[in-house]
Each structure stands twice: as structure tokens, then as C-alpha cells.
MARPA-62496 format. One record per residue: residue in three letters; x negated, y, z negated of N, C-alpha, C, O in turn. Coordinates in steps of 0.1 Angstrom, whole numbers, plus 5000, padded with zeros to 4 digits. Each point is the difference from the previous one (the first is absolute). Layout:
<nodes>
ALAXYZXYZXYZXYZ/...
</nodes>
This chain:
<nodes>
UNK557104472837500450145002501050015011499649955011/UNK501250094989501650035007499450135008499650114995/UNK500649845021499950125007501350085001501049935002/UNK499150214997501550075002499850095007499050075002/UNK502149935004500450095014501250044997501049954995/UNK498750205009501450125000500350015016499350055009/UNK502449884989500250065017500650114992500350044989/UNK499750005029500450145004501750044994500949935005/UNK499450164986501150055000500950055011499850105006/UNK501249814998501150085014500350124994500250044988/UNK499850005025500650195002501449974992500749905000/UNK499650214993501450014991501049995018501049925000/UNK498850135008500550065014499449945010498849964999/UNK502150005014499349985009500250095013501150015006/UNK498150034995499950105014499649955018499049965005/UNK502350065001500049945013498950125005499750114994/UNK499849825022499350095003500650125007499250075006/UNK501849954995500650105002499750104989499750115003/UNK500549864986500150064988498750084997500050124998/UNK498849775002498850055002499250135006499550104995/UNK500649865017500450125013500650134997499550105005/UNK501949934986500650094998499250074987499850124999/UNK499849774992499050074997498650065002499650104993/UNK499649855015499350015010500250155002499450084993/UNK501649945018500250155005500650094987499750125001/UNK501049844989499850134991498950024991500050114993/UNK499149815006498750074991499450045012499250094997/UNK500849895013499550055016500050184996499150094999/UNK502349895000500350224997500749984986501150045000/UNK498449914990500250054985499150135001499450055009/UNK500849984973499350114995499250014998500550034989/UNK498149995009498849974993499549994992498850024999/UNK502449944989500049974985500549885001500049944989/UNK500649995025500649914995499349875000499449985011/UNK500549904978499449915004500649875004499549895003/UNK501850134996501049895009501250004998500550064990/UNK500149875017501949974999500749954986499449904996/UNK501450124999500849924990500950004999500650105001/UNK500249764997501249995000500749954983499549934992/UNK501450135008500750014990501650005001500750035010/UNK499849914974501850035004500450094990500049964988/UNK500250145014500650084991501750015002500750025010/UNK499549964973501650024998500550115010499650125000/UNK501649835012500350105008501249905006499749884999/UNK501550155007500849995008501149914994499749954989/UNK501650015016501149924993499349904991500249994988/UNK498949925021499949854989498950054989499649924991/UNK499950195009498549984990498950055007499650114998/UNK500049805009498050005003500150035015500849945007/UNK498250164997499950015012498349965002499249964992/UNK500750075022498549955001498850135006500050025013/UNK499450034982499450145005499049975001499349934992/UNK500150155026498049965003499850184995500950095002/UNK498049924992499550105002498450014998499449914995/UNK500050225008498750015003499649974979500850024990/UNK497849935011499750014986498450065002499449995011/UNK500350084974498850105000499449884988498850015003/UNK501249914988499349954992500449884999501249985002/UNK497749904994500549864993500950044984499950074991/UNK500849835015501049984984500149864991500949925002/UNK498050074989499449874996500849914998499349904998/UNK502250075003500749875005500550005010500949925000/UNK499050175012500749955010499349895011498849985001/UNK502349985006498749865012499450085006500450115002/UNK498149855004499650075010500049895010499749884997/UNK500750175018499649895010499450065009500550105006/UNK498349834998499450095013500449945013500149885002/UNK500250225008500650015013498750005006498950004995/UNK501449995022499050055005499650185004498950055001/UNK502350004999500550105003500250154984500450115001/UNK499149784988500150124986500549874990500349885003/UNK499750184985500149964988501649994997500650104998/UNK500049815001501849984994500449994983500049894993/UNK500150185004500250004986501749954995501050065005/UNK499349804986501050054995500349984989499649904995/UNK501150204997500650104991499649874989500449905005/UNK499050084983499949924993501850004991500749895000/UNK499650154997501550054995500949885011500849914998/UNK498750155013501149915010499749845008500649955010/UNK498550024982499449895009500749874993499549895002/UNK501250124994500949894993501349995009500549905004/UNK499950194999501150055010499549965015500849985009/UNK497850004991500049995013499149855004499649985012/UNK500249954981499349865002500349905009500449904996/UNK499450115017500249895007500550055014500349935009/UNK499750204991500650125008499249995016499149925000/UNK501150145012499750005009500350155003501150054997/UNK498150025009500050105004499850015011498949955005/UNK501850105001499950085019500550105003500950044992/UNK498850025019500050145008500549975016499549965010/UNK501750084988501349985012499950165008499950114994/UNK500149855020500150145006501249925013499949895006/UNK501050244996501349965011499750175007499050084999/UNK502149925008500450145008500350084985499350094996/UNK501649864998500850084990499250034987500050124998/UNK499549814994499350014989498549894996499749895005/UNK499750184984498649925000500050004987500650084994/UNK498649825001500150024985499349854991500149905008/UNK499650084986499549914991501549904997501150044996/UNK498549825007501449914996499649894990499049935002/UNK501750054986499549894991501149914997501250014996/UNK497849885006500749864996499649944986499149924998/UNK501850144990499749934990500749954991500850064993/UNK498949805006500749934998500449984981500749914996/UNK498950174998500550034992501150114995500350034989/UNK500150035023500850074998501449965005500349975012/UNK500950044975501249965001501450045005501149944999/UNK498550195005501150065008499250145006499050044994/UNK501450025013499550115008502050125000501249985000/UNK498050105001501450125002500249985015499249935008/UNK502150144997500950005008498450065013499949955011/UNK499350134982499550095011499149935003499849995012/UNK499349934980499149975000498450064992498849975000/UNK501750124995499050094992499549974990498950054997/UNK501749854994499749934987500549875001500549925008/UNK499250074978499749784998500549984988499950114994/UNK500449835000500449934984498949875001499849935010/UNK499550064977499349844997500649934989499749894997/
</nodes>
């Protein structure tokens, strides 16, 4: 008899602890419908795909779920092909703050930085 073992599936995403943390403090003051962050790319800007967090109110039976310490990270089942191998962080300067991603499947980015081509 053949013993079998299921490892663990990697996160479609990997979340610095910066990232964490940012999420962390917005389910901190979400809404009270919401049951966690999701990220997604929806068709937007010169190259195509941009990359959007927003609050989410229900599971959506393919998207990843990854648990934080700080809330639930959901992403977008639609977009997780787009985003495989990805690194997510949360950059703060004097000037601007904001979610920064490194992913390495994507093959050009617009002039602004707002979108991606894969």
C-alpha cells in the first residue's frame, strides 16, 4: 500500500510583509459586509490589464484564497494566470503610497505605469 501525500499548493501570489500589513489595516476600517481584499486585472489603460485591490462581500468559487494574518486576500480566478509567480508589496515615500507588483509575466507596461501586456 503506497502512502500519499498532498503538498501544499503555492499561493498563485506572493505577499511581502509589507503587503500583508496594508492589508491588515484596511479590513482594520472595511465595511461590515466585507470579508476581504481582492485583487484583480481588469482590461484598463494603454497596454490592456491593469491591476485593481478592492473590498469583496462574498467567496467566488474559483478565485485563490490566501490567508494573511491581517484578512483574507482573494485573487480574481479570471486573473490568476496573469499573475503566477507575482510578488506583491506596499511602497510608502513623502510623495505617493500604493501597492507595487513584480510580475514576471508581464511583457511590457505603459509609459505611466498603470497597465501591463502578458
Amino acid at each position: 500500500m503506497t502512502d500519499t501525500k498532498t503538498r501544499a499548493k503555492p499561493a498563485a501570489i506572493i505577499l511581502t510583509p509589507a503587503a500583508e500589513q496594508r492589508i491588515a489595516n484596511l479590513m482594520a476600517k472595511a465595511p461590515e459586509d466585507a470579508i476581504g481584499v481582492k485583487l484583480s486585472t481588469p482590461r484598463r489603460g494603454c497596454s490592456g490589464l491593469a491591476y485593481s485591490v478592492d473590498y469583496v462581500t462574498e467567496e467566488v468559487k474559483f478565485d485563490e484564497k490566501i490567508e494573511t494574518p491581517g484578512g483574507i486576500f482573494y485573487v480574481d480566478g479570471a486573473s490568476v494566470l496573469y499573475l503566477i509567480g507575482s510578488t506583491m508589496d506596499w511602497q510608502e515615500d513623502d510623495f505617493t503610497a500604493g501597492f507595487v507588483f513584480n510580475n514576471p509575466n508581464a511583457t511590457g507596461a505603459c509609459g505611466c505605469g498603470e497597465s501591463f501586456t502578458v
